[in-house]
KOLPA-516150 format. One record per residue (C-alpha): x, y, z; residue number from 1. Coordinates in steps of 0.25 Angstrom, whole numbers, always signed. Layout:
// KOLPA-516150
+-------+-------+-------+-----+
!     X !     Y !     Z ! num !
+-------+-------+-------+-----+
!     X !     Y !     Z ! NUM !
...
+-------+-------+-------+-----+
END
This chain:
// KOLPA-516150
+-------+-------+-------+-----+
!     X !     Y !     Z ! num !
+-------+-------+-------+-----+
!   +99 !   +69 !   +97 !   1 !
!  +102 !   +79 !   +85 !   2 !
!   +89 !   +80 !   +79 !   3 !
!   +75 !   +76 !   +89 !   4 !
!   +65 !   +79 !   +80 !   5 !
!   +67 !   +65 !   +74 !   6 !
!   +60 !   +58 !   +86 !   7 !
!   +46 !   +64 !   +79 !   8 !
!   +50 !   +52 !   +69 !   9 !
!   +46 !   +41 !   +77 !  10 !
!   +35 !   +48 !   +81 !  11 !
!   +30 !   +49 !   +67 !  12 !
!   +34 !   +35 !   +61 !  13 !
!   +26 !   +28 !   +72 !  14 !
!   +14 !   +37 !   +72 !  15 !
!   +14 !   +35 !   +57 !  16 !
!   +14 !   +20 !   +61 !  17 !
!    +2 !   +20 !   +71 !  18 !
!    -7 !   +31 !   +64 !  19 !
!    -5 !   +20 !   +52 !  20 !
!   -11 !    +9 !   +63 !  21 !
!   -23 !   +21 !   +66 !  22 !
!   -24 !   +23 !   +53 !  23 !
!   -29 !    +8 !   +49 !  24 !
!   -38 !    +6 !   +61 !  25 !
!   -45 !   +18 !   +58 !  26 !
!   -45 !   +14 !   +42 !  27 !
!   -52 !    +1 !   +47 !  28 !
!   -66 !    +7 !   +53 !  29 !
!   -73 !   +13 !   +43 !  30 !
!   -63 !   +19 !   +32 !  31 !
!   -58 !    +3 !   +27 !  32 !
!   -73 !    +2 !   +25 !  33 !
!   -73 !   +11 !   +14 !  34 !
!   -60 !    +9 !    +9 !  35 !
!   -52 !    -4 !    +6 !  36 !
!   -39 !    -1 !    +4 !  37 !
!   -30 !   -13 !    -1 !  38 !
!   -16 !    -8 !    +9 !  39 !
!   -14 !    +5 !   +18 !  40 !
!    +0 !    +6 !   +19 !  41 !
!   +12 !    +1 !   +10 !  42 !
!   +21 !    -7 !   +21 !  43 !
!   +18 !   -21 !   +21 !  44 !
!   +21 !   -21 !   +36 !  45 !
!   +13 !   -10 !   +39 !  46 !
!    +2 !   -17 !   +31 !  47 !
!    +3 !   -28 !   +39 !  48 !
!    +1 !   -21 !   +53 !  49 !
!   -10 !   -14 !   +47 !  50 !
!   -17 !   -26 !   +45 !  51 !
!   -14 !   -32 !   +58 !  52 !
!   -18 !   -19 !   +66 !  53 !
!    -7 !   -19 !   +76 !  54 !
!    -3 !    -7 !   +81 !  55 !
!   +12 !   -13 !   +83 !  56 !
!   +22 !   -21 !   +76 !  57 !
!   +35 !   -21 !   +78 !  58 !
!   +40 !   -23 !   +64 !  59 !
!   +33 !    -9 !   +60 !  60 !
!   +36 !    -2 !   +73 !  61 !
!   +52 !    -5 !   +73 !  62 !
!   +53 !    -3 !   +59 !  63 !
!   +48 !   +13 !   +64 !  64 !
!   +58 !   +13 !   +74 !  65 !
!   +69 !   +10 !   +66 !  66 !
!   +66 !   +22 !   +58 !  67 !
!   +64 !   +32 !   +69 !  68 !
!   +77 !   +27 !   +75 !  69 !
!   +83 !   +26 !   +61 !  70 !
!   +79 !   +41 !   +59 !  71 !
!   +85 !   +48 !   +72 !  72 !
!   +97 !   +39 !   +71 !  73 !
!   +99 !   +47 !   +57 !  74 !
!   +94 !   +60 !   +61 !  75 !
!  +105 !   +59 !   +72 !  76 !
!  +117 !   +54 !   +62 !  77 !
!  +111 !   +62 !   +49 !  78 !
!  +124 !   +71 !   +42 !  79 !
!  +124 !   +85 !   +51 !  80 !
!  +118 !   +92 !   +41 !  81 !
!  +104 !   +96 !   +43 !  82 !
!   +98 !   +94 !   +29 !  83 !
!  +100 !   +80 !   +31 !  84 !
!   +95 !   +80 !   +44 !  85 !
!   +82 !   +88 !   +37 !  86 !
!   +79 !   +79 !   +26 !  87 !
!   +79 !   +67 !   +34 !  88 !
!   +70 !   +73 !   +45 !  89 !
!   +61 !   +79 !   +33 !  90 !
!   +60 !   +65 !   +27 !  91 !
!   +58 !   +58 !   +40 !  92 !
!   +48 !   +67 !   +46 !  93 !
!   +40 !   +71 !   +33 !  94 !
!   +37 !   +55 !   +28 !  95 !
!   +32 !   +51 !   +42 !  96 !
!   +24 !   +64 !   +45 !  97 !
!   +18 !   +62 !   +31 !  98 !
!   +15 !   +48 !   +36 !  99 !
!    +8 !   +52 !   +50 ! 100 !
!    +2 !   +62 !   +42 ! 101 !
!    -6 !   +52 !   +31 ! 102 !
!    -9 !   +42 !   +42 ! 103 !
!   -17 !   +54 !   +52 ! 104 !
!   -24 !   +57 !   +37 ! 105 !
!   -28 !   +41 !   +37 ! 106 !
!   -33 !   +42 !   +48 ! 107 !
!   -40 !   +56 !   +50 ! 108 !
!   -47 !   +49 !   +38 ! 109 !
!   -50 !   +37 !   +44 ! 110 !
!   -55 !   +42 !   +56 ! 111 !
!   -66 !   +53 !   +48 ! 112 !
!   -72 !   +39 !   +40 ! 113 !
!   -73 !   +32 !   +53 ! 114 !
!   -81 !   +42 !   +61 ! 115 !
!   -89 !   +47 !   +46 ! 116 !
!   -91 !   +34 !   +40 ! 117 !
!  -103 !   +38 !   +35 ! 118 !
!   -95 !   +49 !   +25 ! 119 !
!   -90 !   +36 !   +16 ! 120 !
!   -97 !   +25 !    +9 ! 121 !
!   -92 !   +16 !    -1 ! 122 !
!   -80 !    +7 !    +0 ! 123 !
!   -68 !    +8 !    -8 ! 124 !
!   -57 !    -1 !   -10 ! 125 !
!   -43 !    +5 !   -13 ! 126 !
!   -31 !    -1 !   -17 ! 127 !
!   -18 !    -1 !   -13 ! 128 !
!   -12 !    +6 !   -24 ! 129 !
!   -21 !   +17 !   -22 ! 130 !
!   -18 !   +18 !    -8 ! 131 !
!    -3 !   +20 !   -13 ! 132 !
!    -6 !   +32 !   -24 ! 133 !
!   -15 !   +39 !   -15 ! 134 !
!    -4 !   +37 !    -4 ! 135 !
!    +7 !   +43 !   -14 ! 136 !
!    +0 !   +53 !   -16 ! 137 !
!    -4 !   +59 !    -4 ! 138 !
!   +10 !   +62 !    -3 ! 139 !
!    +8 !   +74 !   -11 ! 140 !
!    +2 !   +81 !    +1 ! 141 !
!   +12 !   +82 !    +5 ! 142 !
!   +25 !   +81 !    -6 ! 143 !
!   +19 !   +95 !   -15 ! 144 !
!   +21 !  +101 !    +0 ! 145 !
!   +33 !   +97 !    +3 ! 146 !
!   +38 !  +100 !   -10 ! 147 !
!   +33 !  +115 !   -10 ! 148 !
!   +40 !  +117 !    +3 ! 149 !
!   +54 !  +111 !    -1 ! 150 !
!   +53 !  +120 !   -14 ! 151 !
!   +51 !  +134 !    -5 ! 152 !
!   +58 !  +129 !    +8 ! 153 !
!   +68 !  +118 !    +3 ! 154 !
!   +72 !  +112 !   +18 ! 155 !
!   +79 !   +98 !   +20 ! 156 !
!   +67 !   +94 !   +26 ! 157 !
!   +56 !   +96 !   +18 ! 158 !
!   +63 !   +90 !    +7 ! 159 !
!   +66 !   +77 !   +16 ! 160 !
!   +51 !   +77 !   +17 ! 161 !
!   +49 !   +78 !    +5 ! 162 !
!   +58 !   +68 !    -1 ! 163 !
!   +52 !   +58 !   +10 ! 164 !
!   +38 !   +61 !    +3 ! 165 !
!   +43 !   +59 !   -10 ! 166 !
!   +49 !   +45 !    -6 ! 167 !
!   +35 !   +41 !    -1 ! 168 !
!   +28 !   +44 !   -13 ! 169 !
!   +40 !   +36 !   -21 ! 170 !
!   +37 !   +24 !   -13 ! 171 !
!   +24 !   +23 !   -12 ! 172 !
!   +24 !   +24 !   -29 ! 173 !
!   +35 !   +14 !   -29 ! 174 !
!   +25 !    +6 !   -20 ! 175 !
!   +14 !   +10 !   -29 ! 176 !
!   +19 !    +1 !   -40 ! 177 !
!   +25 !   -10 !   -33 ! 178 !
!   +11 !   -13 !   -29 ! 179 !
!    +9 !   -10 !   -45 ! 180 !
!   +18 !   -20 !   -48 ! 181 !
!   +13 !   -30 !   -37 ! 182 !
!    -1 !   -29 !   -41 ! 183 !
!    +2 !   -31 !   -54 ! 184 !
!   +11 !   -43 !   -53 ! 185 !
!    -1 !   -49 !   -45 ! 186 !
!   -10 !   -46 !   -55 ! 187 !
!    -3 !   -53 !   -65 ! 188 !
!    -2 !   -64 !   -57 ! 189 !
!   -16 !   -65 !   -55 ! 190 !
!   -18 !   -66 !   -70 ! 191 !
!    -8 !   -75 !   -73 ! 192 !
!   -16 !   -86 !   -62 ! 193 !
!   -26 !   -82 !   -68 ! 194 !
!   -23 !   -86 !   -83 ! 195 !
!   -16 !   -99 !   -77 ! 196 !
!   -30 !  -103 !   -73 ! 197 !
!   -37 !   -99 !   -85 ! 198 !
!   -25 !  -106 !   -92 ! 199 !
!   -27 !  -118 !   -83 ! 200 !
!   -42 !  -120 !   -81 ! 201 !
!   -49 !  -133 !   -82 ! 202 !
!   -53 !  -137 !   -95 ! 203 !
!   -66 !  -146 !   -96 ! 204 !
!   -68 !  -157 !  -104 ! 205 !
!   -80 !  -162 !  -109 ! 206 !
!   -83 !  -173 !  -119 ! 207 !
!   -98 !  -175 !  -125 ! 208 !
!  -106 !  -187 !  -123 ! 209 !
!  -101 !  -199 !  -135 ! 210 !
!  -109 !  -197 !  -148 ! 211 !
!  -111 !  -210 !  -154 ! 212 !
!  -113 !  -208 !  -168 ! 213 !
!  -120 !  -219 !  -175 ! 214 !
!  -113 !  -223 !  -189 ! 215 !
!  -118 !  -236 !  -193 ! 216 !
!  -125 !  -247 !  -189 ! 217 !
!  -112 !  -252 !  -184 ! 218 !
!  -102 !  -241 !  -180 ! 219 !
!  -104 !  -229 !  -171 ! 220 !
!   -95 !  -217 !  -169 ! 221 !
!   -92 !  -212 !  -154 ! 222 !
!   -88 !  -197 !  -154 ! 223 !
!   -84 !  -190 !  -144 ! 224 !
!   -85 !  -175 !  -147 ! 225 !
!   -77 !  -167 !  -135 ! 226 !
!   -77 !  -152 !  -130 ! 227 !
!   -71 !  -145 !  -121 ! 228 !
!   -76 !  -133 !  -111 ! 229 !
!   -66 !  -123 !  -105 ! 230 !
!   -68 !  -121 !   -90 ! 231 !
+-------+-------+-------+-----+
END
């Protein structure tokens, strides 16, 4: 094997996995009391394990396999040259460590409220947009560093990171407004059936009681005097 260090990634894409599993349990003690959050992660699949609480699923679980076999397969035909080798390590190692890293802050966090419940009170309900900006832009921890360093010590790796940082903050914007878009579709929706039922409420119909109008001695008139009330 030309290049060992890659059998770390594995490591890191399935500890990313199961501290995301930790992470939930720990958020549904104490800390979900405080804070209702509408989504935690972005992937309907994960979402769905999430809210089923297993700790295994083989859709997930293969899908991580295939990229730590599709990564050493790469790192072992990548072009001889190191840069290439560098940039795809940088990209590789710095978008999962950066993952681990966020899911050990969740739950460090979740951990203190649970033990110190009494430091909180309130409840705060958080949508999932907000998730998504705050998540974006935790990123700048650790983008401004990395950014620094490639200016004074430009290496293939730190700018593989880098660039892999940068990616993440793209998607999640481009996440950010498809949930935009989707929630205002919705929205629009919900008005439209709404005016249709305005538009198609009952109407009631009421006529009053016959007024029999005497004209002579002979002759009466009957009219019938209608109004309507909208429902």
């Amino acid at each position: 094997m030309k290049h060992p260090e890659i059998l770390l990634l594995p490591f890191l894409i399935l500890s990313d996995y199961l501290l995301t599993l930790i992470a939930v349990r720990l958020k549904d003690k104490k800390y979900a009391q405080h804070f209702k959050c509408e989504a935690l992660g972005m992937h309907q699949a994960y979402e769905q394990v999430i809210e089923q609480r297993k700790w295994f699923t083989s859709r997930i679980f293969l899908g991580k396999i295939l990229i730590s076999v599709s990564a050493i397969i790469l790192s072992e035909y990548l072009p001889p040259h190191q840069t290439f080798v560098d940039v795809f390590f940088g990209a590789m190692f710095v978008n999962y460590a950066l993952s681990v890293g966020l899911q050990l802050f969740n739950i460090m966090v979740y951990r203190y409220v649970n033990r110190r419940p009494d430091e909180i009170s309130g409840q705060v309900s958080i949508g999932h947009a907000y998730l998504l900006h705050v998540s974006m832009y935790l990123y700048f921890v650790v983008t401004i560093p990395l950014a620094i360093v490639a200016i004074l010590d430009p290496r293939p790796f730190v700018f593989g990171g880098l660039a892999s940082v940068l990616l993440q903050q793209a998607y999640h914007l481009w996440w950010i407004r498809r949930y935009r878009r989707k929630r205002g579709a919705t929205n629009l929706s919900a008005r439209a059936k709404q005016g249709v039922r305005l538009r198609t409420s009952p109407t009631c119909s009421f006529t009053s009681p016959t007024v029999t109008n005497s004209v002579t001695d002979h002759t009466k008139l009957k009219v019938r005097q209608p109004f309507h009330v909208e429902a």
